[in-house]
C-alpha positions in Angstrom: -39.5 -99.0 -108.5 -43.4 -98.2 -107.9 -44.7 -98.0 -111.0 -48.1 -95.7 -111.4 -51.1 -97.0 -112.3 -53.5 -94.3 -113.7 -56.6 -96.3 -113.6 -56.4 -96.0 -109.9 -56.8 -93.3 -107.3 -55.9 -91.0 -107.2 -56.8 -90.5 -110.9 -59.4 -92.5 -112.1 -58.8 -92.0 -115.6 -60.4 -93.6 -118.3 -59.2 -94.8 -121.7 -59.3 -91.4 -123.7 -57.5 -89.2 -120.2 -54.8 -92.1 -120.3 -54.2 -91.7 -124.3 -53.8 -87.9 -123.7 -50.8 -88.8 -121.2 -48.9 -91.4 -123.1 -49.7 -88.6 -126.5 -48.4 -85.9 -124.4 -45.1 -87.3 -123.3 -44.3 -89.2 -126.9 -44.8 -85.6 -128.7 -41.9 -84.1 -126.1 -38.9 -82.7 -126.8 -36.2 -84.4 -124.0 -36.1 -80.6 -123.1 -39.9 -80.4 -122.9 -39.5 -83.4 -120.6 -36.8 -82.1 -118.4 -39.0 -78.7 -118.0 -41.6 -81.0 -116.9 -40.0 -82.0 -113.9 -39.8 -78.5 -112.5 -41.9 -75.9 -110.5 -41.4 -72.6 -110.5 -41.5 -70.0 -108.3 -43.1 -67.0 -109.7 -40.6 -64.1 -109.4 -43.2 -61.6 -111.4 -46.7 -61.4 -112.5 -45.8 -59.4 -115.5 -46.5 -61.4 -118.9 -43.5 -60.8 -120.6 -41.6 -62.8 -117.8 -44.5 -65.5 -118.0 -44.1 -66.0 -121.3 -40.6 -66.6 -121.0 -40.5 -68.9 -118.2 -42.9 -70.9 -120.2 -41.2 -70.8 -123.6 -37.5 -71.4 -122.5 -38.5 -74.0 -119.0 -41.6 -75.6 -120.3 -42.3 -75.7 -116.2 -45.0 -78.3 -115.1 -46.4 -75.5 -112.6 -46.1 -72.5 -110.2 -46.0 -71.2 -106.7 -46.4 -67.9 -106.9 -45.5 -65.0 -104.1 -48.7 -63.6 -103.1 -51.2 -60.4 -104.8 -54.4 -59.0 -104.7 -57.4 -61.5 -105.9 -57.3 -59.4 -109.3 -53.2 -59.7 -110.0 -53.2 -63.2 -109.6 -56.3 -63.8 -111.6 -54.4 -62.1 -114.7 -51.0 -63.9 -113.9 -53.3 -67.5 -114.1 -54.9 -66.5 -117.2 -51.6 -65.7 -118.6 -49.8 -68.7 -117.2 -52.5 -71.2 -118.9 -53.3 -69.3 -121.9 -50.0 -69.5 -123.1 -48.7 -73.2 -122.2 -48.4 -75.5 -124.6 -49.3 -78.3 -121.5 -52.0 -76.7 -119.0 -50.0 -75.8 -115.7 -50.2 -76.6 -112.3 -50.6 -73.5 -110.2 -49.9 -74.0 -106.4 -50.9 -71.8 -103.4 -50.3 -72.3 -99.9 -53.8 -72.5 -98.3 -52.4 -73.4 -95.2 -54.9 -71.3 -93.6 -57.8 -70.3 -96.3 -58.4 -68.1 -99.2 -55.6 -65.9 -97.9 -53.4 -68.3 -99.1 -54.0 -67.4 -102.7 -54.4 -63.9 -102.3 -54.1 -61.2 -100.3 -57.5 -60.4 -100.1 -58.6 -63.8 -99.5 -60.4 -65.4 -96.1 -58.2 -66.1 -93.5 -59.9 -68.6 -91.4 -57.7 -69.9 -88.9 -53.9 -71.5 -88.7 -54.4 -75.5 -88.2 -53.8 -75.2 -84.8 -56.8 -73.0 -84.1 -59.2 -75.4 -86.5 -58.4 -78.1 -84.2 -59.2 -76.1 -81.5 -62.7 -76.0 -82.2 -63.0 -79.8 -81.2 -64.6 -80.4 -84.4 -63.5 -81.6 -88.0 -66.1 -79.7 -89.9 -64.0 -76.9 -89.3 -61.3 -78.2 -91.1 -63.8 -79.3 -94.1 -65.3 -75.8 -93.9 -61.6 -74.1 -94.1 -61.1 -76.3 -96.9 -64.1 -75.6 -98.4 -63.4 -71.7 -98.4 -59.7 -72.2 -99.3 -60.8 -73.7 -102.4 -63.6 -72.0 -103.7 -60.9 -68.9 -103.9 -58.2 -70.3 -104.9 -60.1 -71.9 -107.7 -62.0 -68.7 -108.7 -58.8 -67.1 -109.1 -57.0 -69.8 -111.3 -55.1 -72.2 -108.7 -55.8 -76.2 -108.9 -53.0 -76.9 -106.4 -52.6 -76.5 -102.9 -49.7 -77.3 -100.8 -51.6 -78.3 -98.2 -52.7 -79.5 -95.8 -49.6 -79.8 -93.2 -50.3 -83.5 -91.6 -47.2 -82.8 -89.0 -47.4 -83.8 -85.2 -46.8 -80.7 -82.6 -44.9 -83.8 -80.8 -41.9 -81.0 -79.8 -43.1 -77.8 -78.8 -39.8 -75.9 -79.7 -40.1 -77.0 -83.3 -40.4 -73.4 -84.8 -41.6 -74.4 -88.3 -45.2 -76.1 -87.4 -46.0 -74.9 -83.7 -49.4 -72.7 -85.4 -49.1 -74.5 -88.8 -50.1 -78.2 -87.8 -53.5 -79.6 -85.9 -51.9 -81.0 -82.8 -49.9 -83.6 -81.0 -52.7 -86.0 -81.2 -52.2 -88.2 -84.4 -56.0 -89.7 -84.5 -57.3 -85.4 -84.7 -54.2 -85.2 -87.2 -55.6 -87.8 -89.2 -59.8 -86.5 -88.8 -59.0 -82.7 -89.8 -56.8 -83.6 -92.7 -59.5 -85.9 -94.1 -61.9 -82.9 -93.3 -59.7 -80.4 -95.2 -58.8 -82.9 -98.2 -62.9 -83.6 -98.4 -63.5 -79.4 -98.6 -60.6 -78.2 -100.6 -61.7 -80.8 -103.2 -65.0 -79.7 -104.2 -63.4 -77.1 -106.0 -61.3 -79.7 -108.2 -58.4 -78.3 -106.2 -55.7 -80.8 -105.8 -54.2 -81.2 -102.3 -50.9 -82.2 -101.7 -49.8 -82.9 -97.7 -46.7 -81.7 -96.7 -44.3 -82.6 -94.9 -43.3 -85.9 -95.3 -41.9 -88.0 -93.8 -42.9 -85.8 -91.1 -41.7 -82.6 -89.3 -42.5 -81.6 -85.9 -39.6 -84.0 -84.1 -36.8 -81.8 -84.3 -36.5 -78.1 -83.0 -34.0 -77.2 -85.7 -35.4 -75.6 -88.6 -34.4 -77.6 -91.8 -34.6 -74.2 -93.8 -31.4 -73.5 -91.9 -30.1 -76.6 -90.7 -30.1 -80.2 -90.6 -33.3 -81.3 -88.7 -34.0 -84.9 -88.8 -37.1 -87.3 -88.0 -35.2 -90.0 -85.6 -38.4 -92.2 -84.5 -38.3 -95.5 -84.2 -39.7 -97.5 -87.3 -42.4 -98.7 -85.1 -43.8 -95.6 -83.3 -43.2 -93.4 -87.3 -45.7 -96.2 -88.4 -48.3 -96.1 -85.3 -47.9 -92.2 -85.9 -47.1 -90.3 -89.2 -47.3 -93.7 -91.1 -51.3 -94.1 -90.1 -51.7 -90.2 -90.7 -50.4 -90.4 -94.8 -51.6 -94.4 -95.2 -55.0 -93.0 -94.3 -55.1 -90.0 -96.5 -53.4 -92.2 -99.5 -56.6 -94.9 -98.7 -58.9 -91.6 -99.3 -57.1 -90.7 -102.0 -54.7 -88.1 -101.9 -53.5 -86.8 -104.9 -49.9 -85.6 -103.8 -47.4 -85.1 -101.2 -44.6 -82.7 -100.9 -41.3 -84.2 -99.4 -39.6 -82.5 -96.8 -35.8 -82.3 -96.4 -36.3 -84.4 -93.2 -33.8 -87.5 -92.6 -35.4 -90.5 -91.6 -32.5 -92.7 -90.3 -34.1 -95.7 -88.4 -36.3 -96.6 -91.6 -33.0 -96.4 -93.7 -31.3 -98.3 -91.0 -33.8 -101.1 -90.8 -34.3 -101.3 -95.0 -30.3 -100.8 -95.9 -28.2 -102.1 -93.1 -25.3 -101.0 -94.9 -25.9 -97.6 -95.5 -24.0 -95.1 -94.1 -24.3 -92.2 -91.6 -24.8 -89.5 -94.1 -26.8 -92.3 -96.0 -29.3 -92.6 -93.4 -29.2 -88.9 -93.2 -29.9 -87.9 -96.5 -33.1 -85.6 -96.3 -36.2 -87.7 -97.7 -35.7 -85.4 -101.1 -32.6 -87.2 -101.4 -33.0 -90.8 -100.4 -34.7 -93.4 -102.4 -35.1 -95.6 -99.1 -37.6 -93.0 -97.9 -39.8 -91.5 -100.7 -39.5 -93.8 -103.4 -39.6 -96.9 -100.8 -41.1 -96.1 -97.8 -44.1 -93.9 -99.6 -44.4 -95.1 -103.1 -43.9 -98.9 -101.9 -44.1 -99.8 -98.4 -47.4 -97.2 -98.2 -48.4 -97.7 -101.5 -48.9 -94.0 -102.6 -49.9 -93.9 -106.1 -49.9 -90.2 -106.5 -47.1 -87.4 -107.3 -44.3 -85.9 -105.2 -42.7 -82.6 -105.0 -39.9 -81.6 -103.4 -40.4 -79.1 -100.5 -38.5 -75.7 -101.7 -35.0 -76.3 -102.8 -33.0 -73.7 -101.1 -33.4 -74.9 -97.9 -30.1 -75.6 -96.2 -31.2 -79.3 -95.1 -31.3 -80.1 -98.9 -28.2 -77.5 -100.6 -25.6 -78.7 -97.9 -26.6 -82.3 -98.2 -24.9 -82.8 -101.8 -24.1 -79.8 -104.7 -27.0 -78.7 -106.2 -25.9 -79.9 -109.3 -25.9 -83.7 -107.8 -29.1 -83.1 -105.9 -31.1 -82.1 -108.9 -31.5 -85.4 -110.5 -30.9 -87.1 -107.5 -34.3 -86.0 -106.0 -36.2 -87.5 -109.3 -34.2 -90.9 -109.2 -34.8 -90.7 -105.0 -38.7 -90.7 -106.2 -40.0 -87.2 -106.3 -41.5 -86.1 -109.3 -41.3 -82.6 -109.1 -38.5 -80.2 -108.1 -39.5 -77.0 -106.5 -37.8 -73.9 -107.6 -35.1 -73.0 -109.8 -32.0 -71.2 -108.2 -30.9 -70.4 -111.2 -32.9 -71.5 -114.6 -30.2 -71.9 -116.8 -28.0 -73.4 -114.8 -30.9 -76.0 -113.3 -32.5 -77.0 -116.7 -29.0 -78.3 -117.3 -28.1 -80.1 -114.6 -31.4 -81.7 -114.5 -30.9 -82.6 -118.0 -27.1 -83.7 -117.5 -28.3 -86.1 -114.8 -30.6 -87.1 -117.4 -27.9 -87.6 -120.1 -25.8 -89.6 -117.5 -27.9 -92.2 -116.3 -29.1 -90.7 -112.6 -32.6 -90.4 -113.9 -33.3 -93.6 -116.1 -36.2 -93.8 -118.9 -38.1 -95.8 -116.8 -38.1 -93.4 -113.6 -38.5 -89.6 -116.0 -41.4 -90.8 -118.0 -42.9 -92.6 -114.3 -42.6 -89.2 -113.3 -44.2 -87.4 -116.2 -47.3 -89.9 -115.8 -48.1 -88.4 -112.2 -47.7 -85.1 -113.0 -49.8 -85.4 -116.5 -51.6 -87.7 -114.5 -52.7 -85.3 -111.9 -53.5 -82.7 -114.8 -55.9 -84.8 -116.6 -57.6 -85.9 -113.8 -59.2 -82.2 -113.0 -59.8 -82.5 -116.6 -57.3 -79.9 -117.7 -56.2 -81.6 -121.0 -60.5 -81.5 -121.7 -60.7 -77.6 -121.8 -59.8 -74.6 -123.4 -57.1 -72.8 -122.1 -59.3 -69.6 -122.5 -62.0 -71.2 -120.7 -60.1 -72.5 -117.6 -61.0 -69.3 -115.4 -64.4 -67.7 -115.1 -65.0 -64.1 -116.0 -63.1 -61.9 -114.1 -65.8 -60.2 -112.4 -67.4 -63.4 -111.5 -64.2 -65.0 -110.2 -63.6 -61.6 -107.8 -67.0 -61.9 -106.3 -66.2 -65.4 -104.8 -63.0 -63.4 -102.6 -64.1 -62.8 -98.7 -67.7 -63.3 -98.8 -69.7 -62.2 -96.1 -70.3 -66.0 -95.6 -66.3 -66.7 -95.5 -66.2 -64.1 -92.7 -68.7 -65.1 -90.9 -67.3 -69.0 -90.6 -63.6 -67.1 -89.9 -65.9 -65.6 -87.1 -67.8 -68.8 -85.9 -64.3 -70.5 -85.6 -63.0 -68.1 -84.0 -65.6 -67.9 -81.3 -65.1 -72.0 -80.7 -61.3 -72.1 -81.0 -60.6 -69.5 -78.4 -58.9 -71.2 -75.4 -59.2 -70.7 -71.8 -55.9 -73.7 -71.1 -55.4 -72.6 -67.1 -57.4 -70.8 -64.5 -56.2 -70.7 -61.1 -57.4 -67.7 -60.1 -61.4 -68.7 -59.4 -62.8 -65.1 -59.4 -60.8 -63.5 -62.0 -63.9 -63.6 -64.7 -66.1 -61.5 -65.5 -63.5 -59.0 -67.1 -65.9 -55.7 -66.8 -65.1 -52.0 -66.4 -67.3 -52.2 -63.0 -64.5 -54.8 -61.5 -61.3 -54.0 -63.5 -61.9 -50.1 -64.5 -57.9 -49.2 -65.2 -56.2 -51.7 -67.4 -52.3 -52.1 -68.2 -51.1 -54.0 -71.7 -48.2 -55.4 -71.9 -46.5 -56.7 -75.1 -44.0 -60.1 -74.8 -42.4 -60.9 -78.1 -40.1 -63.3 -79.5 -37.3 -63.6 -81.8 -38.3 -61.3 -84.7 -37.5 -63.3 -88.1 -38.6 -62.8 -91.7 -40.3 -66.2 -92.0 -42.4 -65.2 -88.3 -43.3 -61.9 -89.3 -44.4 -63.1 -93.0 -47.0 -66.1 -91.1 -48.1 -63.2 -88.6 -50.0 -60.2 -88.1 -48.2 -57.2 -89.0 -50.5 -54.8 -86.3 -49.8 -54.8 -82.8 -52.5 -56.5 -81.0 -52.1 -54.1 -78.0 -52.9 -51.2 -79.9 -56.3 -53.2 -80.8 -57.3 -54.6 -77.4 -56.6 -51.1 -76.1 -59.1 -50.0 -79.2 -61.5 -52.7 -78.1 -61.4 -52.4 -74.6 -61.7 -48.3 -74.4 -64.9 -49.2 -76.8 -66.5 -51.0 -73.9 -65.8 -48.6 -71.2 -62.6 -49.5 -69.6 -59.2 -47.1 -68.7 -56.4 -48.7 -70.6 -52.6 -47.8 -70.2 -50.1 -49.7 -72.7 -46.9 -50.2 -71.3 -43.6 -49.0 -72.9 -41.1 -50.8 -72.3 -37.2 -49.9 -71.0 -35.8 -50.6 -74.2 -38.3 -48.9 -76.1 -37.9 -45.7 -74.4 -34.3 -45.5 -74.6 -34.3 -46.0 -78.6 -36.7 -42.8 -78.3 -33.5 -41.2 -76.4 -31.2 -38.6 -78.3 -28.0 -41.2 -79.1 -25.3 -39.4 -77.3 -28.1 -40.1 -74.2 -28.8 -43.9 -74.5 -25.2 -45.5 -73.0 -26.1 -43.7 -69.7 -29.5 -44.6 -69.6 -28.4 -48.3 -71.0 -25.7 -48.4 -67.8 -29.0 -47.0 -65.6 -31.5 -49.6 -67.1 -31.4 -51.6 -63.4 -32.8 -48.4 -61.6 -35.9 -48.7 -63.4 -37.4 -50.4 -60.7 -40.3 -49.3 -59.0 -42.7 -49.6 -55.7 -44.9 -52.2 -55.9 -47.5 -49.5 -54.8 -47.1 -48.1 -58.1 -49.1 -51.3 -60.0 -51.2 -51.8 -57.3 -52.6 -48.3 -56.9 -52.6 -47.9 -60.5 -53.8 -50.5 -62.3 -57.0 -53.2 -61.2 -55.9 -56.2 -64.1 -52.4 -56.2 -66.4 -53.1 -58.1 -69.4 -50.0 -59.3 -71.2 -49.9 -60.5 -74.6 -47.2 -62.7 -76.0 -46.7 -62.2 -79.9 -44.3 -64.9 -81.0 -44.0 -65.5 -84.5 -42.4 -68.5 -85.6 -38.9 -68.7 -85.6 -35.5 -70.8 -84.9 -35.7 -69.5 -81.2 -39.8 -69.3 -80.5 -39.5 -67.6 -77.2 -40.3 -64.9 -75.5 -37.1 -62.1 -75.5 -37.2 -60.6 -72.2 -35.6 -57.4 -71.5 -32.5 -56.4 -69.6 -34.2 -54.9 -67.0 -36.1 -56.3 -63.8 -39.0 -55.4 -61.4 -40.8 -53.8 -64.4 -44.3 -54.5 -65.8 -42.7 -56.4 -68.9 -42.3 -59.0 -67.3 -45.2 -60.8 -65.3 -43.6 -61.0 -61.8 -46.6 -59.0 -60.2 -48.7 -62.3 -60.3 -49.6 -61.9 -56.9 -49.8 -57.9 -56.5 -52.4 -57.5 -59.1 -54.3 -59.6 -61.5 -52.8 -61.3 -64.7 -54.1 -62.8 -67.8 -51.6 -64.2 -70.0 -52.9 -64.0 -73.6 -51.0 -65.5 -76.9 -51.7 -64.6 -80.0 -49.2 -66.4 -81.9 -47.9 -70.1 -81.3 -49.7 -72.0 -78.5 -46.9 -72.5 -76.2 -45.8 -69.2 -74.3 -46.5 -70.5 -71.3 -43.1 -72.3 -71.0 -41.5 -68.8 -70.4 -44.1 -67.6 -68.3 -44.9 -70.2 -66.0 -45.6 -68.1 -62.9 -49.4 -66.7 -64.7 -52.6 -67.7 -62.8 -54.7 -67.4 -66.0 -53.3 -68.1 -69.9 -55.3 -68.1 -72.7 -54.6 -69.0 -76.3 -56.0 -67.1 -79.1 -54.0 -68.2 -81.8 -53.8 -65.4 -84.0 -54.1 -61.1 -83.5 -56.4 -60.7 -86.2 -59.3 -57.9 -84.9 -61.9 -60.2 -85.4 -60.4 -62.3 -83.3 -59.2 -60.4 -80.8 -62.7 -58.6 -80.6 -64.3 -62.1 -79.9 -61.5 -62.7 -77.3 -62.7 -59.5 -75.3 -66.0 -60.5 -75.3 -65.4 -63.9 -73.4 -63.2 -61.9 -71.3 -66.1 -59.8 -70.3 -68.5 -62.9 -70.3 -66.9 -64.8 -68.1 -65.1 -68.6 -67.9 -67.7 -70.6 -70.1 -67.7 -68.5 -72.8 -64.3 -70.2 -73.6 -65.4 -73.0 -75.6 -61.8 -74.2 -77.6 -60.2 -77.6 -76.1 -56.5 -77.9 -76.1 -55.5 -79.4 -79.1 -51.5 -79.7 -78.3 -49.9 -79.6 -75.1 -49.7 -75.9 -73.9 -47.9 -76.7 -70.6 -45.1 -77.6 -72.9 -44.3 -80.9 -70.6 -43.2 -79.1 -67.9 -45.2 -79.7 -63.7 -44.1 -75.6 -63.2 -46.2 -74.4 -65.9 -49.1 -75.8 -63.8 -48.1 -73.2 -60.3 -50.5 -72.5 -58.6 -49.7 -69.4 -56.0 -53.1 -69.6 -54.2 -53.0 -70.8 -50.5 -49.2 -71.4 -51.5 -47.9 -68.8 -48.4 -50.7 -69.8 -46.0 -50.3 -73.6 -46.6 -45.9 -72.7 -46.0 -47.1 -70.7 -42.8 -49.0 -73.9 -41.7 -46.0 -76.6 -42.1 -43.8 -74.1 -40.4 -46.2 -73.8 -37.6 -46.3 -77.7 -36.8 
C-alpha cells in the first residue's frame, strides 16, 4: 500500500501542520473516524439539518445542490462554524462561478474553453471559478474533468471535457488547476481512470474504459501523471472498469474482477494511481448511486470496499444510518485495516491543513457577507464569459462560398427551426432552460430581419382538442408541402440543434417528412446548421452546407453568434477542438457542382 507522505506535494506541510494531523486523528472517536471518511450531499441549507449532519456523521465535507450566492454563503458559515474539524465544501466548477451558485459566472463548458485555441482561457475560467466559489465559502472543486472526447456518442463528457486531443487535455487542465488555485481552492480531476471510451452512461449502466495498457498510458496516463507532477491535490474516481490494466497486473483475476469499477478495485486506484503514478494526494469516490458502482456488489460490501480499494472518501450517503454502519462494520471486520483508515484520514486532514484550515477561526473562514457577494458576476467576469465567447465560436464546415454576410439586405425573411434530442433530467439540468429560437428571433428582429419560427407537426397537434389528435396523428404524412412554399417564402432557414446530454445524444426527428424540421431543403434554400449544445450534431444532419458550433444558448452567446453571422466567415475565430464530423466521410457532402459534375459523366 502507498503510503502518504505529507511533507510532499501536494501538501507541503511543515512540522506544526503535520502535528495538527497526527493530534487530530489520535483525539477521534472510531465513530469520528468512520464520519471522516464520508461526503455528504447537502439535502437542505437549513441549520437545524446542518447541525445534525455534523453532530451525528462527523462528515469530512459537502457537495451541496446549488442556491443563490447569499444561501450558500450562510449554509458555509454554518457548515464551518459548527464542526468540530473544519469541512471540506465541494462545488462543481465545471464551467465557472455558476458552479457554486446560481448567480455565479458562467464562462464556458470545457469544450468551448478549448475552443478558443488558447490555455489562458482555461486559467482565466479557473481563475473566476475560484474567486466565487471561495468568496462564498467553498475550498473544493470537483473539477476540472481531464476526459478524452475519443467517442463522440459518449453522453456524459461530449460539452464537459476539452477535446479528443490529449496534449490540449493536458495544457487547459494545467491552466485551470494554475487559476482555480489562487483562491486556495483545492481541485480535484475527475474522472479517473478516464471516461469518454464508452457510450454507455455509467450513472445507468456499466460503461467500462477497455484501452490497451499502452495507449491508457500514452493517453489518460500522461494527462493525470502530468497534473500529479504539478501537483494536484485530488482526484475523484469514476465507476469506470479498467480491465486490460487488471489483466496485465493480476493475471488471475476474474471477469467481474477486471470489471470492478475503479471505486472498487484496488488494481486500479490504489495501484495504478497511488503506485504505479505515484499520486500522493486524496481520492473520492464519484457519487455512489450510480448504477455502475450499486450493481457491482451490495452497498453494504461496496462501502468499505471503496476505502480498502484506495479511495479516501465516499461520496454521498443513501441512507446515513444505515451507511455510517456499514462503513463502520467493514471497519470492525477487517475490510478497512488500521493501516489503510488512518492512510486515509492523513489525505483528507492533509488536504485541510494545507489551505491552512486547522490555522483559523472557524468564524473567520468567510469574509463579511457583503464583501463576499460583491465578488459574484462582476462586470469583469462577464466580460471574459464575453471575450471567450467571441473566440470559441466555431465556423467547422462551409461549403456554400457566398453564404456570409448574413444581413437583412441579402436574407430579409428568416425561418428558425428547432432540432432537439432526447430530453433527460441530467441534459436539461447542464443546459439552458430558454429556447434559443425564441432569442435569435429576439436578436435578429433587433437588427432588421423578418423572422418566422417554425412549429412543428407534433407541436401543433398537442395544441389540438384530444378527441382531434388520432385523426390528425393518422394524417401527419399529408403535411407535405410544395417546395415553392420555402422558396418563395423564406431567403435563409436557420436550424438549431439543442441536445442536452443524455444516454441517446441525438437529434429526435419527427414522424413526419418533407417539412421544414428536418433540413432536406439544402439545396432549395439556404441552410445554417447551428448547435448550441454538444459539438457533434452533425452526425444526424450530414446533408448541411454550413454548421457552426456555439456550444451553449446562453444570450450572450448567441448575441455574439449573430453578429459573426452578419460579419461574415472570418469573424469565426474558434478551432475545432474535438472531431465534429464525428468520424464519418458523409458528414463532409458537399452538394455544389454534385448534379452538373453527374450530368457530365453521364454525358461521356
Amino acid at each position: 500500500m502507498a503510503t502518504v507522505d505529507l511533507t510532499k506535494q501536494p501538501y507541503n506541510l511543515d512540522d506544526k501542520a503535520i502535528q495538527w494531523v497526527e493530534d487530530t486523528i489520535a483525539n477521534m472517536s472510531l465513530d469520528e473516524k468512520i464520519g471522516q471518511l464520508f461526503f455528504n450531499m447537502g439535502a437542505s441549507t437549513e441549520e437545524d439539518y446542518l447541525k445534525d449532519v455534523l453532530d451525528n456523521y462527523h462528515i469530512a465535507g459537502v457537495r451541496y445542490n446549488k442556491s443563490n450566492a447569499d444561501v450558500v454563503y450562510d449554509q458555509n458559515r454554518v457548515l464551518q462554524e459548527n464542526s468540530k474539524i473544519p469541512v471540506l465544501i465541494a462545488a462543481n466548477t465545471e464551467a465557472g462561478g455558476d458552479g457554486a451558485a446560481k448567480d455565479g459566472t458562467y464562462i464556458g463548458h470545457e469544450v468551448k474553453i478549448a475552443a478558443t485555441n488558447d490555455p489562458k482561457y482555461a486559467y482565466e475560467m479557473g481563475r473566476i471559478a475560484g474567486v466565487e466559489a471561495a468568496a462564498i465559502g467553498c475550498n473544493m472543486s470537483f473539477a476540472p474533468i481531464v476526459d478524452i472526447t475519443s467517442n463522440w456518442r459518449n453522453p456524459i463528457i461530449s460539452v464537459r471535457t476539452w477535446s479528443n486531443d490529449v496534449d490540449k487535455v493536458l495544457a487547459n487542465s494545467l491552466e485551470y488547476l494554475k487559476g482555480i488555485e489562487e483562491s486556495n481552492i483545492l481541485a480535484m480531476a475527475k474522472h479517473f481512470p478516464g471516461d469518454g471510451q464508452s457510450e454507455r452512461d455509467h450513472h445507468f449502466s456499466f460503461a467500462p474504459n477497455e484501452m490497451p495498457v499502452d495507449e491508457w498510458m500514452e493517453t489518460y496516463g500522461k494527462i493525470y501523471k502530468g497534473l500529479i507532477d504539478a501537483g494536484l491535490p485530488g482526484v475523484m474516481a469514476g465507476h469506470i472498469a479498467l480491465p486490460h490494466w487488471v489483466e496485465k497486473v493480476n493475471p488471475d483475476a476474474t471477469l467481474s474482477e477486471k470489471y470492478l469499477p475503479a471505486t472498487l478495485s484496488n488494481e486500479v486506484t490504489e495501484g495504478l494511481l497511488k503506485e504505479e503514478l505515484g499520486f500522493n494526494g486524496a481520492v473520492i469516490t464519484d457519487a455512489s448511486h450510480m448504477v455502475a458502482l450499486t450493481s457491482a456488489m451490495s452497498r453494504k460490501d461496496a462501502l468499505p470496499m471503496a476505502i480498502q480499494a484506495g479511495c479516501d472518501l465516499f461520496l454521498f450517503f443513501n441512507d446515513p444510518d444505515e451507511d455510517f454502519a456499514w462503513m463502520k462494520e467493514g471497519y470492525e471486520n477487517g475490510i478497512i485495516t488500521d493501516e489503510r483508515l488512518h492512510d486515509a484520514l492523513r489525505r483528507t486532514l492533509g488536504l485541510k491543513a494545507s489551505i491552512g484550515l486547522h490555522e483559523k477561526d472557524p468564524k473567520s473562514l468567510l469574509a463579511p457577507k457583503e464583501e463576499a457577494l460583491a465578488k459574484i458576476k462582476t462586470d469583469e467576469h462577464q466580460e471574459m464569459a464575453r471575450e471567450v465567447a467571441d473566440h470559441a465560436i466555431t465556423l467547422v464546415k462551409n461549403e456554400q462560398p457566398d453564404v456570409f454576410p448574413v444581413t437583412p439586405e441579402r436574407y430579409k425573411n428568416v425561418l428558425l427551426v428547432l432540432n432537439e434530442g432526447v430530453k433527460t433530467g441530467f441534459g436539461q439540468m447542464i443546459a439552458s432552460a430558454e429556447s434559443p429560437v425564441e432569442i435569435m428571433a429576439k436578436l435578429m428582429e433587433e437588427r432588421g430581419f423578418n423572422v418566422t419560427i417554425w412549429e412543428s407537426t407534433e407541436e401543433k397537434i398537442m395544441k389540438l382538442p384530444e378527441d382531434e389528435r388520432a385523426a390528425a396523428v393518422a394524417n401527419v404524412y399529408a403535411q407535405k408541402q410544395p417546395i415553392a412554399n420555402l422558396v418563395d417564402k423564406y431567403d435563409l432557414a436557420i436550424n438549431l440543434s439543442k441536445i442536452a446530454a443524455a444516454t441517446d445524444q441525438r437529434v429526435v426527428w419527427p414522424a413526419s417528412k418533407g417539412t421544414p424540421d428536418i433540413p432536406f431543403y439544402v439545396n432549395e434554400v439556404p441552410v445554417i446548421q447551428i448547435s448550441v449544445n454538444h459539438p457533434f450534431a452533425l452526425a444526424d444532419v450530414p446533408q448541411v452546407q454550413t454548421y457552426i458550433n456555439a456550444y451553449d444558448d446562453k444570450e450572450f452567446n448567441l448575441e455574439i453568434l449573430v453578429d459573426k453571422l452578419m460579419q461574415g466567415e472570418e469573424a469565426f475565430k474558434g478551432v475545432d477542438p474535438v472531431d465534429s464530423f464525428c468520424g464519418f466521410n458523409d458528414t463532409k457532402y458537399s452538394s455544389a457542382d454534385v448534379y452538373e459534375n453527374r450530368i457530365n459523366r453521364l454525358k461521356k
